[in-house]
C-alpha positions as CSV (number, residue, x, y, z in Angstrom):
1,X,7.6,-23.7,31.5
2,X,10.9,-23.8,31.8
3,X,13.3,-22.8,28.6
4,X,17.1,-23.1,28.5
5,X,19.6,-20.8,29.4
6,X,20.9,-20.8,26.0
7,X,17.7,-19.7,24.7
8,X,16.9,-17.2,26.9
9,X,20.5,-15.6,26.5
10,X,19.8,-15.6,22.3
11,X,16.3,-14.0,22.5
12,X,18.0,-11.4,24.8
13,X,20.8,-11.1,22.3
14,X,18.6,-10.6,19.2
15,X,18.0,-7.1,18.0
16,X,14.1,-5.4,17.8
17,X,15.8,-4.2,14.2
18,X,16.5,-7.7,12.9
19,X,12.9,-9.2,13.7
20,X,11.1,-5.6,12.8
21,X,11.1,-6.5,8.8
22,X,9.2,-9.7,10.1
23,X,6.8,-8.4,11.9
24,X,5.8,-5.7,9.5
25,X,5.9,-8.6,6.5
26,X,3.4,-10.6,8.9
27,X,1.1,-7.8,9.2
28,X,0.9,-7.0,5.8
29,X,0.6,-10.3,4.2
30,X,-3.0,-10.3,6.0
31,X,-4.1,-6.5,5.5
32,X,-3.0,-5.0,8.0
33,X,-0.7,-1.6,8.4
34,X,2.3,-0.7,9.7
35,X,0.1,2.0,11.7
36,X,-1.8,-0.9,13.5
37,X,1.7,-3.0,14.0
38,X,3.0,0.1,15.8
39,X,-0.3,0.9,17.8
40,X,0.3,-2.7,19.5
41,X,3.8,-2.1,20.0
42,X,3.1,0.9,21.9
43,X,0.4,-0.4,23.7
44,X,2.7,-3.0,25.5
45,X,6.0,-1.5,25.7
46,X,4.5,2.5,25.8
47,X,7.2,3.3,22.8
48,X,6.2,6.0,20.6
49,X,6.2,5.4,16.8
50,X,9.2,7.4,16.6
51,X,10.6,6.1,19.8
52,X,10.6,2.0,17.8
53,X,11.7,4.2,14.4
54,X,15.1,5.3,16.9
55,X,15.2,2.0,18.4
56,X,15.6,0.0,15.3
57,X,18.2,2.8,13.8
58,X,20.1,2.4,17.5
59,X,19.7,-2.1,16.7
60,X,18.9,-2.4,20.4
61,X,18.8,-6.0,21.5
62,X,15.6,-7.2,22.9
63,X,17.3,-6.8,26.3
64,X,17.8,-2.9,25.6
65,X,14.5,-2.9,24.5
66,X,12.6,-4.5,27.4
67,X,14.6,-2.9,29.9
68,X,13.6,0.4,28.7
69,X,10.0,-0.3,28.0
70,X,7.5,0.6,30.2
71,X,5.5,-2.4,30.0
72,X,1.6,-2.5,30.0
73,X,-0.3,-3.4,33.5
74,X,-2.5,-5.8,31.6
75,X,0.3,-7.1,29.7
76,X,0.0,-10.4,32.0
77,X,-3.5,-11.4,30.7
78,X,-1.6,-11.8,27.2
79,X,-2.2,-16.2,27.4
80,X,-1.7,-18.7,24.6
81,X,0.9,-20.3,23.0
82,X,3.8,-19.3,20.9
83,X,6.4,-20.6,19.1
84,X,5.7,-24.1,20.7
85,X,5.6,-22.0,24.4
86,X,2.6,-21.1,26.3
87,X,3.8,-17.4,27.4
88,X,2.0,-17.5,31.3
89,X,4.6,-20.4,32.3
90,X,7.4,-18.8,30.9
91,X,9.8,-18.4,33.9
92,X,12.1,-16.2,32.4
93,X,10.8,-12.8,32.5
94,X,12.5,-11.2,29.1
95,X,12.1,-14.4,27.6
96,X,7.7,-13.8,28.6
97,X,8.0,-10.5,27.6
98,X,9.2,-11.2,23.7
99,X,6.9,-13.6,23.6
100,X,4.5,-11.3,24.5
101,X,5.1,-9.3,21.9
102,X,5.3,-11.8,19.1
103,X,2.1,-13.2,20.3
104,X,0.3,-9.8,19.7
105,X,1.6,-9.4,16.6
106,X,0.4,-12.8,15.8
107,X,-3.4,-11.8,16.7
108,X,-2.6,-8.7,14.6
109,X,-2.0,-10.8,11.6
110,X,-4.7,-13.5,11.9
111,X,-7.4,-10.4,12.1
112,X,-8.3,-10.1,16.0
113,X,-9.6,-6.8,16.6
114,X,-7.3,-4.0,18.2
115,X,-9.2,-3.5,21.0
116,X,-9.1,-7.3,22.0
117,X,-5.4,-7.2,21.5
118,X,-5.4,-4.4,23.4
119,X,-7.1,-6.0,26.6
């Protein structure tokens, strides 16, 4: 799928600190810790909890953030859709990447076991 340039250029430009409080809001609305959110986080980007705690004080941008990341092997078999996108045609690779991670965090939230998430 093919997205603009525009929007590939504003989910680069976003910072990891100003989505964060989302994420961790999502998570625990539906019973779920901050431990869990930031078990997923490292499993696809191989931050460290206190590695994401820097990275939010430093309001990296999602480019800063990806580019640093050492992304998981299996992070490809991440599929569905998201935000109106399904993530395996995204041609932009940063653009695939956040939407990786927003689509794991999403499993999070509606229960899916860790282990799943964690494929």
């Amino acid at each position: 799928m093919s997205t603009t340039s525009n929007h590939d250029e504003k989910i680069a430009k976003m910072s990891f600190a100003s989505v964060y409080p989302h994420y961790v809001t999502k998570v625990e609305k539906k019973g779920r810790t901050i431990a869990e959110l930031h078990k997923v986080i490292e499993w696809l980007t191989g931050y460290t909890e206190s590695q994401i705690q820097q990275l939010i004080l430093d309001k990296v941008n999602f480019s800063e953030f990806f580019s640093k990341a050492k992304l998981n092997p299996n992070a490809h078999l991440i599929t569905g859709t998201i935000c109106g996108y399904r993530i395996e045609v995204i041609e932009n690779n940063l653009t695939r990447q956040v939407r990786y991670l927003d689509k794991i965090i999403d499993e999070l939230a509606k229960g899916k076991a860790l282990e799943k998430i964690m494929r």
